[in-house]
C-alpha positions as CSV (number, residue, x, y, z in Angstrom):
1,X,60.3,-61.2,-37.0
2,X,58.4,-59.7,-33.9
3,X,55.2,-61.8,-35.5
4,X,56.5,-65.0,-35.8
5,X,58.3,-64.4,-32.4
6,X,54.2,-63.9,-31.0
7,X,53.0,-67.1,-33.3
8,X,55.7,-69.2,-31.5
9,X,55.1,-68.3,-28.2
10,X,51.5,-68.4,-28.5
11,X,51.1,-71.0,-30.7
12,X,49.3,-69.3,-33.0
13,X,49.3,-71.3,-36.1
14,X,52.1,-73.0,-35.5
15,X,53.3,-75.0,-32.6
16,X,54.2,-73.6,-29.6
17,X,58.0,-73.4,-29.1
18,X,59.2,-71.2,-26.8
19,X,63.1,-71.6,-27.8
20,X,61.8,-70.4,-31.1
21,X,59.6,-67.6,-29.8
22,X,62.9,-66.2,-28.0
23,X,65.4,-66.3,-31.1
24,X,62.8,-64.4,-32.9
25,X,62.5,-62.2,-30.2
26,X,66.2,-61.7,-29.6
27,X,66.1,-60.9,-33.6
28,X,63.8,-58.4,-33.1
29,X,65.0,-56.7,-30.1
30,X,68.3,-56.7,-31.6
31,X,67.1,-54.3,-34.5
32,X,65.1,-51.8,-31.4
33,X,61.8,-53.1,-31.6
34,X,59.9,-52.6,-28.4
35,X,57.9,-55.0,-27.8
36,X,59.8,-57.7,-28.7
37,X,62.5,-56.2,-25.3
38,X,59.6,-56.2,-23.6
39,X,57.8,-59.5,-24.1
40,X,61.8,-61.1,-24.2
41,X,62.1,-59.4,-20.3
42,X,59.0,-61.4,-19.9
43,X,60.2,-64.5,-21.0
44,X,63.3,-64.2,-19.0
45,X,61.3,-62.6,-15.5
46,X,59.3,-66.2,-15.9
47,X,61.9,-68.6,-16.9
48,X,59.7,-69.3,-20.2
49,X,62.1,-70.8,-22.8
50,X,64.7,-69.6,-21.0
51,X,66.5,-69.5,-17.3
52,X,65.1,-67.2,-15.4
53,X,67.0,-64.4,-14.3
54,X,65.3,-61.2,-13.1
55,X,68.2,-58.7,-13.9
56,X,67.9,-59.4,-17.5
57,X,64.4,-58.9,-17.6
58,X,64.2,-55.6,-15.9
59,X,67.1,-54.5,-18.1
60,X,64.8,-55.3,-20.9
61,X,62.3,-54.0,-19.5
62,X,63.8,-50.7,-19.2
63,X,65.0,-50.5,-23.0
64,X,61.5,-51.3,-23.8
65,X,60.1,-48.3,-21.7
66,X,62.6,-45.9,-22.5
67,X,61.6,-46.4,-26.2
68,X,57.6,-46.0,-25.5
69,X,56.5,-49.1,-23.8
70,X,53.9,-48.5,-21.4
71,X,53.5,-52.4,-20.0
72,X,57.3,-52.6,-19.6
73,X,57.1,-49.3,-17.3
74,X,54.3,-50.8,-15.3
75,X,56.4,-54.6,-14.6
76,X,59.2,-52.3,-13.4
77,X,56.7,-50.6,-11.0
78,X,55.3,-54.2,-9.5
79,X,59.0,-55.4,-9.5
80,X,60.5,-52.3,-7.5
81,X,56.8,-52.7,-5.5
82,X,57.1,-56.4,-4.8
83,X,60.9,-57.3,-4.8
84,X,62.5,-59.5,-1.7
85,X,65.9,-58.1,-3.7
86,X,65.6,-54.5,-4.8
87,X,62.4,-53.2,-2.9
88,X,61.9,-49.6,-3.8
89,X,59.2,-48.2,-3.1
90,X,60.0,-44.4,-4.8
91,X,61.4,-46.1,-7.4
92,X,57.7,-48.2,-8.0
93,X,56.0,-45.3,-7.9
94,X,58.0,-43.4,-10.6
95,X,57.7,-46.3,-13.1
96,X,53.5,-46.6,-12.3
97,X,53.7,-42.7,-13.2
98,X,55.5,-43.3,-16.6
99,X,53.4,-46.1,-17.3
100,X,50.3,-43.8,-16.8
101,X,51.8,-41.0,-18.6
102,X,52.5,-44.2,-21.7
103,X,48.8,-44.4,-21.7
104,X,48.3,-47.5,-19.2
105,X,45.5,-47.0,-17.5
106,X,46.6,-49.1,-14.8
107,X,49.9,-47.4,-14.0
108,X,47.4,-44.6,-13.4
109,X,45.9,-45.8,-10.9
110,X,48.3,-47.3,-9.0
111,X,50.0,-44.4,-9.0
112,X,47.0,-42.4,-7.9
113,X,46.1,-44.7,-5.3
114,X,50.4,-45.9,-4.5
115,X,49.5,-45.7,-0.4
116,X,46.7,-47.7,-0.6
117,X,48.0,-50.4,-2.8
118,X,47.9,-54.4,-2.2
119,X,49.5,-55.4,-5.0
120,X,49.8,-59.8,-5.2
């Protein structure tokens, strides 16, 4: 499921259909996998397939990192860093530190570096 879900939305030998990329995703998800929540949170943070709506997405997101998902952590960090809505500094911080402690690099040093950052 999760690897048709990544053909679709890629358009990885087949054509890209991002309806179809998000059923197969929501099929996945549904039955715990990771990074299917997570990619699906990214779908609906972008609007891609689907109407955006941010709350969804970080909801995702979180059921993504609490099951492992270092990338999901990290997007929770930039969201709580960059947000007009929920700005959170502390609460960006914490994520890039669970991100880093996933294995992402990046969460790292973000977290290392959090009162210097610029983050776009």
């Amino acid at each position: 499921m999760y690897n048709l879900a990544v053909a679709y939305f890629q358009g990885d030998g087949v054509q890209q259909n991002y309806q179809k990329a998000h059923a197969w995703y929501q099929k996945a998800a549904d039955m715990g996998h990771a990074s299917a929540k997570y990619n699906l949170g990214s779908m609906y943070f972008y609007g891609q397939g689907v109407a955006a709506n941010q709350s969804h997405a970080l909801a995702l997101w979180q059921q993504a990192a609490k099951q492992g998902n270092a990338k999901a952590a990290h997007n929770i960090g930039v969201y709580y860093y960059k947000s007009n809505l929920e700005q959170n500094k502390a609460a960006a911080k914490q994520w890039f530190l669970v991100s880093c402690q996933l294995g992402l690099s990046d969460g790292c040093i973000k977290h290392d570096n959090f009162d210097k950052l610029m983050i776009n």
